[in-house]
C-alpha positions as a Markdown table, in Angstrom:
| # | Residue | x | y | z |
|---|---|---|---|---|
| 1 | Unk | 56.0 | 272.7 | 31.6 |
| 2 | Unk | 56.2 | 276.1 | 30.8 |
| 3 | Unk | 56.3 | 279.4 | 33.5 |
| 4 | Unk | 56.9 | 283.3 | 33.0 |
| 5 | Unk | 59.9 | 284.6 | 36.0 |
| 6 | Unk | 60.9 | 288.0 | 36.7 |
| 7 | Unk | 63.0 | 289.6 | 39.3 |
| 8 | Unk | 61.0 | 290.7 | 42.6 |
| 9 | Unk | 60.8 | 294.7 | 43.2 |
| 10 | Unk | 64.0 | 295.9 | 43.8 |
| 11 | Unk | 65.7 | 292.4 | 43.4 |
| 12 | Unk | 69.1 | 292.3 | 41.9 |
| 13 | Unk | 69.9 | 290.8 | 38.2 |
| 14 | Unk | 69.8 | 286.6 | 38.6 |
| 15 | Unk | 72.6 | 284.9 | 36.0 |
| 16 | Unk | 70.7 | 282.0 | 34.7 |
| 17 | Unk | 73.8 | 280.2 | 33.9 |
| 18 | Unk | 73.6 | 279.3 | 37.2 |
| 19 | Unk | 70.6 | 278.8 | 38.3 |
| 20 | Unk | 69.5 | 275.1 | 39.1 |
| 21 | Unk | 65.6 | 273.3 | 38.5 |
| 22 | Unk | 64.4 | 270.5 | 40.6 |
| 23 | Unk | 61.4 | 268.4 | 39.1 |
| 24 | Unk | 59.8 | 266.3 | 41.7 |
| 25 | Unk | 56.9 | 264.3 | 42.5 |
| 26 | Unk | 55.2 | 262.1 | 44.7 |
| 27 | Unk | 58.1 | 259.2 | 43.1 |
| 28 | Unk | 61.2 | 260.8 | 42.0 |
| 29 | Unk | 63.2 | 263.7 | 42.0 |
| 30 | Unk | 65.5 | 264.9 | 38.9 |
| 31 | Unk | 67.6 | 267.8 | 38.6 |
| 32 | Unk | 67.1 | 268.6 | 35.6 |
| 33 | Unk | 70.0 | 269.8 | 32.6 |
| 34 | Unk | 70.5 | 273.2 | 31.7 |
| 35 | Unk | 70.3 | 273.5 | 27.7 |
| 36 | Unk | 72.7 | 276.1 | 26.8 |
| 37 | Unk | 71.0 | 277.4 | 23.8 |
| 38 | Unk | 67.9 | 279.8 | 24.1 |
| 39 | Unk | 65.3 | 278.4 | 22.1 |
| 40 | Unk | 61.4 | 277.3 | 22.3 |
| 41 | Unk | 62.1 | 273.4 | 21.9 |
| 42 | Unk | 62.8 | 271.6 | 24.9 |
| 43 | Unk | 64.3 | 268.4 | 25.3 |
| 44 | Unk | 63.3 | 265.4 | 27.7 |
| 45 | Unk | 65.2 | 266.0 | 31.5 |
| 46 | Unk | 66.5 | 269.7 | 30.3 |
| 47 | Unk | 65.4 | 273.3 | 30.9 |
| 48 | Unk | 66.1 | 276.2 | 29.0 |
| 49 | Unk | 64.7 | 280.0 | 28.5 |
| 50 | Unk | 62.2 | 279.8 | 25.6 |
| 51 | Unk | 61.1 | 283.4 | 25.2 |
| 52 | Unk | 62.4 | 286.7 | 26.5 |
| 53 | Unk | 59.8 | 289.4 | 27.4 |
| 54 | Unk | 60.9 | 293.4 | 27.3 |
| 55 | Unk | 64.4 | 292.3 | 26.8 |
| 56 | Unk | 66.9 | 295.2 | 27.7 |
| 57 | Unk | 68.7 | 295.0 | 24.1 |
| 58 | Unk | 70.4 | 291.5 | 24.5 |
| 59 | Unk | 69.6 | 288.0 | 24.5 |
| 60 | Unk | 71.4 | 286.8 | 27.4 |
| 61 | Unk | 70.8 | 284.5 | 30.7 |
| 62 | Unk | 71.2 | 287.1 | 32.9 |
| 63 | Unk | 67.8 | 288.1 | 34.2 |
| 64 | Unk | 67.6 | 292.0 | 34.9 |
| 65 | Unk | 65.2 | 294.8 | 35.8 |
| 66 | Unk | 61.9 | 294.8 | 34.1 |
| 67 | Unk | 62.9 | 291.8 | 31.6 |
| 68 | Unk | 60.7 | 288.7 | 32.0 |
| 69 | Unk | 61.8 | 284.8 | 31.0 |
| 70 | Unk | 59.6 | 282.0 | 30.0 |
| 71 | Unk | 61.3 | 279.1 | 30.8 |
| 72 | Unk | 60.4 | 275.5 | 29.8 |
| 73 | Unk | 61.4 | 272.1 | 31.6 |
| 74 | Unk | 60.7 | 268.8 | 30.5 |
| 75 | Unk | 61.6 | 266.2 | 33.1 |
| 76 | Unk | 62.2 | 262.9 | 32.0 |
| 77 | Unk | 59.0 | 260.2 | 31.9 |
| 78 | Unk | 56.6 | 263.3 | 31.6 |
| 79 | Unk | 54.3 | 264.6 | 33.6 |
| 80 | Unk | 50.9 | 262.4 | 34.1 |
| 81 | Unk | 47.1 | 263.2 | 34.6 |
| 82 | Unk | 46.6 | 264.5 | 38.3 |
| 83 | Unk | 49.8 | 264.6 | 39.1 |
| 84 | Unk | 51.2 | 266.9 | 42.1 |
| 85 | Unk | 54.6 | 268.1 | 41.2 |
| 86 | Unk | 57.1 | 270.9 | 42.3 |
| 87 | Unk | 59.3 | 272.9 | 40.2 |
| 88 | Unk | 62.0 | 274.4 | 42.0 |
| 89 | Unk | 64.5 | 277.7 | 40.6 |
| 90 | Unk | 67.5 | 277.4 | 42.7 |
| 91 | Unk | 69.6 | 280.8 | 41.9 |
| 92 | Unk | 73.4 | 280.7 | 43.2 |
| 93 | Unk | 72.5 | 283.3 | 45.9 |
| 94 | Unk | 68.9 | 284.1 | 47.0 |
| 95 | Unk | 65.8 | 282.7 | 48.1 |
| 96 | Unk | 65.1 | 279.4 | 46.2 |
| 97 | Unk | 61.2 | 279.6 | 44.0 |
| 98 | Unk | 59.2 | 277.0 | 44.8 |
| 99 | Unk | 56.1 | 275.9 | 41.9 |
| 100 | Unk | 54.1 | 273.3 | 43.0 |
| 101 | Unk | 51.2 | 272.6 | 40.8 |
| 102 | Unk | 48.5 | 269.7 | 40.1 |
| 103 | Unk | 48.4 | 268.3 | 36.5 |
| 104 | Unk | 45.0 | 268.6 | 34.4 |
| 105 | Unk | 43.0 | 265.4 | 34.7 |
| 106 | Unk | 43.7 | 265.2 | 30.8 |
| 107 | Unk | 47.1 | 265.6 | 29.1 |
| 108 | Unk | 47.3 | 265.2 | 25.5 |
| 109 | Unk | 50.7 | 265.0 | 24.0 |
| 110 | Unk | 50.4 | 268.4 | 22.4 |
| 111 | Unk | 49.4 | 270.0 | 25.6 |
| 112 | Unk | 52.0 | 272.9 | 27.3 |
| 113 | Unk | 51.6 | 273.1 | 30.9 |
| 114 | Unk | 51.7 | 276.2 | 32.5 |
């Protein structure tokens, strides 16, 4: 599962180092394990930032003004065909950001959801 976050208008910078993400569904719930290095593959029950969008001059976790992050989470077992599941981005202070999404009714392998 892939999504693009950015800071709200006039929001302060959020340190991804400690940020948490909650995977659940209509059976389990997994907080899921933040992989240290920033990089496009993602392993099974981690999350990590995968791309960096109008970076301000460093590759960091800290998400600032005008700087955009596609992260990617892979909870563990997958995600199945019509599937209602919730992502949650839990910064250490701030409003939590709730996803909540419905899986295609056809997921190949191969497929990234966003």
């Amino acid at each position: 599962i892939n999504f693009t976050i950015a800071l709200a208008p006039g929001g302060t910078a959020v340190d991804f180092e400690k940020v948490t993400l909650t995977y659940t569904n209509s059976t389990q719930y997994q907080q899921l394990t933040r992989n240290t290095d920033i990089t496009t593959s993602v392993t099974d029950g981690y999350w990590n930032i995968v791309a960096i969008r109008n970076g301000m001059g460093s590759t960091n976790w800290l998400l600032e003004k005008g700087e955009q992050f596609e992260i990617g989470a892979r909870p563990l077992g997958g995600v199945y065909k019509n599937d209602q599941f919730s992502l949650e981005v839990k910064p250490s202070t701030g409003s939590p950001l709730d996803i909540t999404r419905t899986a295609p009714a056809a997921i190949q392998a191969i497929n990234i959801l966003y």
